[in-house]
C-alpha positions as CSV (number, residue, x, y, z in Angstrom):
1,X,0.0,0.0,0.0
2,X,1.2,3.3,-0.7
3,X,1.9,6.0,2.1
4,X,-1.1,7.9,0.4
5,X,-3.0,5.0,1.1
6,X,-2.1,4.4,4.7
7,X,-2.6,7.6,5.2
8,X,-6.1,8.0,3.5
9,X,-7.2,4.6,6.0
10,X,-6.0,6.6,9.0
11,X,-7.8,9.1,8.6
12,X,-10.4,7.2,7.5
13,X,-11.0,5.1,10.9
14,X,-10.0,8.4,13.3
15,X,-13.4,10.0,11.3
16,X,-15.4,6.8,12.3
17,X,-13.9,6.5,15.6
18,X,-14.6,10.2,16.1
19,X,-18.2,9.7,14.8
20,X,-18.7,6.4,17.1
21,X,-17.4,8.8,20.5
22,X,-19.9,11.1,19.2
23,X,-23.0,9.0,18.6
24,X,-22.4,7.2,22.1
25,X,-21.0,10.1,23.8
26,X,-24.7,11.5,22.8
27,X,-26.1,8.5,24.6
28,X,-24.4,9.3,27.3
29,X,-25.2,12.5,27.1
30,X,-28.6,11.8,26.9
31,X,-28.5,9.7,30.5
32,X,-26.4,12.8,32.3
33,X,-29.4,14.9,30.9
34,X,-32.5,13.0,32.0
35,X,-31.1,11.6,35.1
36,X,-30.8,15.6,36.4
37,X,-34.7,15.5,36.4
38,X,-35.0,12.9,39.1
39,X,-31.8,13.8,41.3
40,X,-33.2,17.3,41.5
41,X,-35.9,16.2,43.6
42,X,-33.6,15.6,46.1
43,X,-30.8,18.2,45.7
44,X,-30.7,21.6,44.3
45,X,-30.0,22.2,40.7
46,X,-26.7,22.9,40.7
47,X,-25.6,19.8,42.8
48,X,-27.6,17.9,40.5
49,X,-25.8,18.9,37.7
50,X,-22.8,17.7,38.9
51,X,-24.4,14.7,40.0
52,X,-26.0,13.9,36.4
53,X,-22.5,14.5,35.2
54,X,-20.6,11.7,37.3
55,X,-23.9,9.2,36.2
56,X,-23.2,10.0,32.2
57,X,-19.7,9.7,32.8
58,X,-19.9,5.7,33.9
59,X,-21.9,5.2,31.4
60,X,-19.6,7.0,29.1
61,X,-16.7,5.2,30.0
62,X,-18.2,1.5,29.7
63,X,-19.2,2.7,26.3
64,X,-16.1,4.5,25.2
65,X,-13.9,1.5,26.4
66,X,-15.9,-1.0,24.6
67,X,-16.9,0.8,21.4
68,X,-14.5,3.8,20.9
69,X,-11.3,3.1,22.1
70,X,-11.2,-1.2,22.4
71,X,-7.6,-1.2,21.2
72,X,-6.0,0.1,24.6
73,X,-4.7,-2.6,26.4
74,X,-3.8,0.0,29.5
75,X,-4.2,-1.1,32.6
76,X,-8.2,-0.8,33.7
77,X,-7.1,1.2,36.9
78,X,-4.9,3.1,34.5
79,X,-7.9,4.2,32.2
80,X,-10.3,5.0,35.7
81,X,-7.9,7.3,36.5
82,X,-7.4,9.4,33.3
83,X,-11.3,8.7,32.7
84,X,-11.4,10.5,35.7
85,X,-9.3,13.8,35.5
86,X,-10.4,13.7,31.6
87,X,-13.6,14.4,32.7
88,X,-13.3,16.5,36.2
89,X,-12.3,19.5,33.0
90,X,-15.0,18.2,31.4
91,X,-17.5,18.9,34.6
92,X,-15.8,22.0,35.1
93,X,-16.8,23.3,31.8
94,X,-20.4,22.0,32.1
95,X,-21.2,22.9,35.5
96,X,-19.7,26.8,34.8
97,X,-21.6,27.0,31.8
98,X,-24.6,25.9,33.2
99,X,-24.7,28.3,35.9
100,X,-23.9,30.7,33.3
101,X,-26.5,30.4,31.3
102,X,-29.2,30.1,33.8
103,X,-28.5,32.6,36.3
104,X,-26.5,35.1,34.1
105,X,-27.3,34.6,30.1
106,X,-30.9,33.8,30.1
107,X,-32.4,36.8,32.4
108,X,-29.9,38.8,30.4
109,X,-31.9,38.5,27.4
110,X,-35.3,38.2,29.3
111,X,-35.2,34.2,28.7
112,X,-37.0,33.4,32.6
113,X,-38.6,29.8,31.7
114,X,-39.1,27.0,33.6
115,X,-37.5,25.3,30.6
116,X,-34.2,27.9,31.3
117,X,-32.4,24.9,33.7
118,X,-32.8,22.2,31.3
119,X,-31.9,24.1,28.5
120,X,-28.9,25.8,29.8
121,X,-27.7,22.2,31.2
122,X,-28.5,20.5,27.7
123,X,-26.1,23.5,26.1
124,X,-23.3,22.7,28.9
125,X,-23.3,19.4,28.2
126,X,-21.8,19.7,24.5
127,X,-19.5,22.0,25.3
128,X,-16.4,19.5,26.2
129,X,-16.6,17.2,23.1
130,X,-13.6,18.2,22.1
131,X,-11.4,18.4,24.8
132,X,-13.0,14.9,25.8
133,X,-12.3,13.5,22.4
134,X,-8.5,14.2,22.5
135,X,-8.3,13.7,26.0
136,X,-9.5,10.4,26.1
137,X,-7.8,9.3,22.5
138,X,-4.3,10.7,23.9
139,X,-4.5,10.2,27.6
140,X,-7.2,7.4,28.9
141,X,-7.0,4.8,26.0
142,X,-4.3,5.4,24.4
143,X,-2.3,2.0,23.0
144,X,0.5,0.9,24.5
């Protein structure tokens, strides 16, 4: 094969790994969203954001390993660990925007809506796709 080739086939499966952390990063996504609903019956919203957050991330992570990234062969303790200060920037950046958005951007613009928390945590959540992405590929599951 020529290096042209190679090449094109690397890039070709980093697009469809990319796409596959998306699509299930969505799922997960879509569990940190709903499960704020419930946990803010019991906690404020704020807490429950950050709660949410660590619920999507587990299932993140089982995803990720098993679909995404199932060529590391790190250690399992290894990948916890980076899954875990991968993703304390990622909550970071969700939580601040968040609050941002809901206490600050909305009644800025005269947004006050009952659907202002759920859309201001729905934004947040998107916001670290990137950094995730990279951060994960480079740090969590990289290959040996």
């Amino acid at each position: 094969m020529t290096p042209q080739g190679e090449t094109s086939l690397n890039a070709r499966a980093e697009a469809l790994q990319f796409v596959r952390f998306l699509a299930l990063g969505g799922c997960a996504a879509a569990v940190n969203w709903l499960s704020r609903f419930p946990l803010e019956r019991l906690m404020g919203f704020s807490a429950a954001v950050a709660m949410a957050y660590m619920i999507g991330m587990a299932v993140a992570f089982a995803l990720f390993r098993r679909f995404v990234f199932p060529a590391s062969d790190q250690p399992l303790e290894r990948q916890v660990k980076f899954f875990i200060l991968v993703n304390l920037a990622g909550i970071a950046q969700v939580w601040a925007v968040s609050m941002a958005l809901v206490y600050y951007a909305f009644p800025a613009v005269g947004f006050i809506s009952p659907l202002a928390e759920p859309l201001g945590h729905g934004i947040a959540i998107g916001v670290p796709t990137i950094s995730s992405y990279f951060g994960h590929r480079l740090l969590t599951f990289q290959p040996s």
